[in-house]
C-alpha positions in Angstrom: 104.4 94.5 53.8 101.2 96.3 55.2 100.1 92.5 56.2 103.3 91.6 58.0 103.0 95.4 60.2 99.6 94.2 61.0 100.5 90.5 61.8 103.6 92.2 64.6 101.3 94.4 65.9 98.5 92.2 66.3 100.8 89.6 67.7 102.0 92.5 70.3 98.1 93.5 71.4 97.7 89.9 72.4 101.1 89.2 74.2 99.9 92.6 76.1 96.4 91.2 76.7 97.8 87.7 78.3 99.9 89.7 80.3 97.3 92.0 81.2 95.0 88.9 81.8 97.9 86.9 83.7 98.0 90.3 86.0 94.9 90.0 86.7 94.0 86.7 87.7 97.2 86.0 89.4 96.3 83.9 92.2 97.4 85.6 96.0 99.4 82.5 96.9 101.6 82.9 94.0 102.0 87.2 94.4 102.5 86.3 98.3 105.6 84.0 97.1 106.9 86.1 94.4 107.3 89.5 97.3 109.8 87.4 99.4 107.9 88.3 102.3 108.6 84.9 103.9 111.6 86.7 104.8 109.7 88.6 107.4 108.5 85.0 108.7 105.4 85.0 106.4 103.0 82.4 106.7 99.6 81.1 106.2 97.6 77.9 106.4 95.5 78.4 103.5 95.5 81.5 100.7 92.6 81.8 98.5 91.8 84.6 95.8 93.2 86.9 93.3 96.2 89.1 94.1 93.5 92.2 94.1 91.2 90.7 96.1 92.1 87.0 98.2 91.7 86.2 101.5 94.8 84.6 104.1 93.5 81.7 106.7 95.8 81.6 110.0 98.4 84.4 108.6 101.7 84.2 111.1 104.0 86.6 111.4 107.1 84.9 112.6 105.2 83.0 115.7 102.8 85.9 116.1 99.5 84.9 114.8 97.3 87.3 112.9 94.3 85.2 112.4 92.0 85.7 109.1 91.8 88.6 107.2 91.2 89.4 104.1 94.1 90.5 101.6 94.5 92.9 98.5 97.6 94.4 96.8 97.6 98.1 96.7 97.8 99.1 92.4 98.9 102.6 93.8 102.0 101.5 96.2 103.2 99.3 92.6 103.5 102.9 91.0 106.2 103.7 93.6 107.8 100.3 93.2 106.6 99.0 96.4 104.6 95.9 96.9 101.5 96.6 99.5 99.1 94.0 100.2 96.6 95.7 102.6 95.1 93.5 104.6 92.1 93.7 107.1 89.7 91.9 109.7 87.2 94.3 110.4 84.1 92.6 112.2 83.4 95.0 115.5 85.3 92.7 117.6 88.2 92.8 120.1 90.7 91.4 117.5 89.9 93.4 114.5 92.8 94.7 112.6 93.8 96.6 109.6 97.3 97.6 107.9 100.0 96.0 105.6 102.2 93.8 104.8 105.1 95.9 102.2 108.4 94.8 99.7 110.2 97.2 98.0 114.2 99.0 97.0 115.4 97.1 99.6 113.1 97.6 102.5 110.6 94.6 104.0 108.2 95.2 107.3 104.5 96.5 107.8 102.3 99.9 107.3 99.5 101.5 109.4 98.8 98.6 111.2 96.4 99.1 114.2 94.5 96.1 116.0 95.5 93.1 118.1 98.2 90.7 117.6 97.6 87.5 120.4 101.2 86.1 121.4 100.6 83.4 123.7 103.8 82.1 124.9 106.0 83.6 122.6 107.6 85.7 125.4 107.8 83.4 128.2 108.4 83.2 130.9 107.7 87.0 130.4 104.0 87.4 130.6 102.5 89.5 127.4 100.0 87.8 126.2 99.4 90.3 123.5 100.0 93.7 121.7 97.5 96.3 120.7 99.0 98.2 117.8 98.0 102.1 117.0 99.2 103.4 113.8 102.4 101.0 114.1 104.8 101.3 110.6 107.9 99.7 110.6 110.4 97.8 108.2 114.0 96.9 108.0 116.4 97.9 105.0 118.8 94.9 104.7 119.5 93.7 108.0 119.1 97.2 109.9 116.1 98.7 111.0 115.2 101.6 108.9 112.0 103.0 110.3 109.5 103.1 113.4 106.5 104.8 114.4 103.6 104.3 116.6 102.4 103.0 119.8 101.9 99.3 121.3 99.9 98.6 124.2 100.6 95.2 125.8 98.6 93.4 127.6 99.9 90.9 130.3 98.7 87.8 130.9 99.7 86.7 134.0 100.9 88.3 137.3 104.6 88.1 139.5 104.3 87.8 142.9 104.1 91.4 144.4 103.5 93.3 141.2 100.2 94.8 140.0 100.4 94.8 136.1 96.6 94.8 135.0 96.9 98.1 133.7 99.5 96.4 131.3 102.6 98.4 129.5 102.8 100.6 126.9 105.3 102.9 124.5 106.4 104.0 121.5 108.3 101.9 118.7 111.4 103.1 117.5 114.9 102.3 115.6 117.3 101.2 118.0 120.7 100.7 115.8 119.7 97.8 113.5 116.9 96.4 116.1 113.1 97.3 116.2 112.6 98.5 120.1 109.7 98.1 121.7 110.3 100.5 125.3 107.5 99.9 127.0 106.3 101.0 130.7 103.3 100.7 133.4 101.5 103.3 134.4 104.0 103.5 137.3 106.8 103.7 135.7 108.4 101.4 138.2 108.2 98.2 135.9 109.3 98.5 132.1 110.2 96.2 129.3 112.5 96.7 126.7 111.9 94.7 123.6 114.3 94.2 120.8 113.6 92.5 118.0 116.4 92.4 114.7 115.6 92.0 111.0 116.6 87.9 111.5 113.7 87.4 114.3 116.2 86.8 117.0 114.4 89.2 119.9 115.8 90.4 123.4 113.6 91.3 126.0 114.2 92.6 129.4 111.9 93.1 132.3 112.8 96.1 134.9 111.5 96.7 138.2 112.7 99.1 140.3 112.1 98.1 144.2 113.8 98.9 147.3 111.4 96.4 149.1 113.2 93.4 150.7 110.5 91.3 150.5 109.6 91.8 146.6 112.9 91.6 145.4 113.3 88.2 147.2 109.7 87.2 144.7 110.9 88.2 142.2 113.9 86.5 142.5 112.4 83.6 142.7 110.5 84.0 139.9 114.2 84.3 137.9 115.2 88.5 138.8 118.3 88.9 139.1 119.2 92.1 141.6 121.2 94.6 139.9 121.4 97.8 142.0 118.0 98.6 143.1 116.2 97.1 140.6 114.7 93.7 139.1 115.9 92.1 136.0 115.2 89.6 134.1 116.3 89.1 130.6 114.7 86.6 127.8 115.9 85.9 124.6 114.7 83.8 121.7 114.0 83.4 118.1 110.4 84.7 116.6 
């Protein structure tokens, strides 16, 4: 009998030590899968690494690309029932960037993220060419946005006739029914954009200027403003 005690508990310690073993060794790419975060528009060209310690080539967030960085899940954040995998490009340049990527009860978006996120074209004709994130957390609880702090700088890549954005926009995120909203403003306070973007990655964005010139609301309007009252507009919508 003493044997056959021995043999079940023996046969226990080593289920527990492949698990244990399975845990940790699990490859990134697989732990990247099993969170579901390709429901947040997840993607990478290459993952390499353990779960604790991997790395993620051309990440994308939806069509924002994130670049390289490397990638760890957080063992603390698993105690809570959260998923965390921190991630980080930290090489004293312009697009270093640190913060995470979070799954859990529900909830899917990022944590602490601060750096720069390029966006090309992803906006057009609207020109931001990119954000700069301080301190940005934000996620979605089913398909309505739960939570949203921080500030976003963006910086504009091109110039409408008329208009001096150099100094670029900025403002902080917040919940805006079930959308993420982005209000952002110059340094004027003349020009502002209001970006929405919802938990599918369907996004709204709409440009105000606020001019009782003639001559730059006839620019603009050729560069798509519609006049409404004495301002600017013009609205672009699209899919992330």
């Amino acid at each position: 009998m003493m044997g056959l005690v021995l043999s079940r508990r023996m046969r226990i310690i080593l289920l527990l030590i492949v698990l244990l073993g399975l845990l940790l060794f699990l490859p990134m790419r697989v732990a990247l899968g099993l969170s579901g975060l390709e429901r947040l528009g997840v993607a990478a060209r290459d993952v390499r690494g353990t779960v604790w310690s991997g790395r993620i080539d051309q990440l994308m967030l939806g069509d924002m690309p994130m670049g390289s960085v490397r990638a760890g899940l957080s063992p603390l954040a698993l105690l809570t029932g959260r998923a965390r995998f921190n991630i980080a490009r930290t090489k004293g340049l312009a697009d270093d960037i640190s913060g995470a990527l979070t799954v859990g009860f529900g909830r899917i978006g990022v944590d602490d993220v601060t750096g720069a996120v390029p966006l090309g074209r992803t906006f057009a004709p609207l020109p931001i060419a990119g954000l700069q994130m301080e301190d940005v957390s934000a996620y979605f609880i089913g398909d309505r946005c739960g939570h949203a702090q921080g500030r976003v700088r963006a910086r504009m890549a091109g110039q409408f006739p008329g208009l001096n954005l150099t100094q670029g926009f900025s403002g902080a995120l917040a919940c805006d029914g079930d959308a993420l909203l982005l209000p952002l403003a110059s340094q004027s306070g003349m020009e502002t954009i209001a970006l929405r973007i919802w938990r599918s990655g369907r996004y709204s964005a709409t440009m105000r200027v606020e001019t009782a010139d003639p001559t730059l609301a006839a620019s603009l309007g050729q560069a798509g403003f519609a006049t409404v009252g004495n301002a600017q507009l013009l609205k672009v919508e699209g899919t992330l």
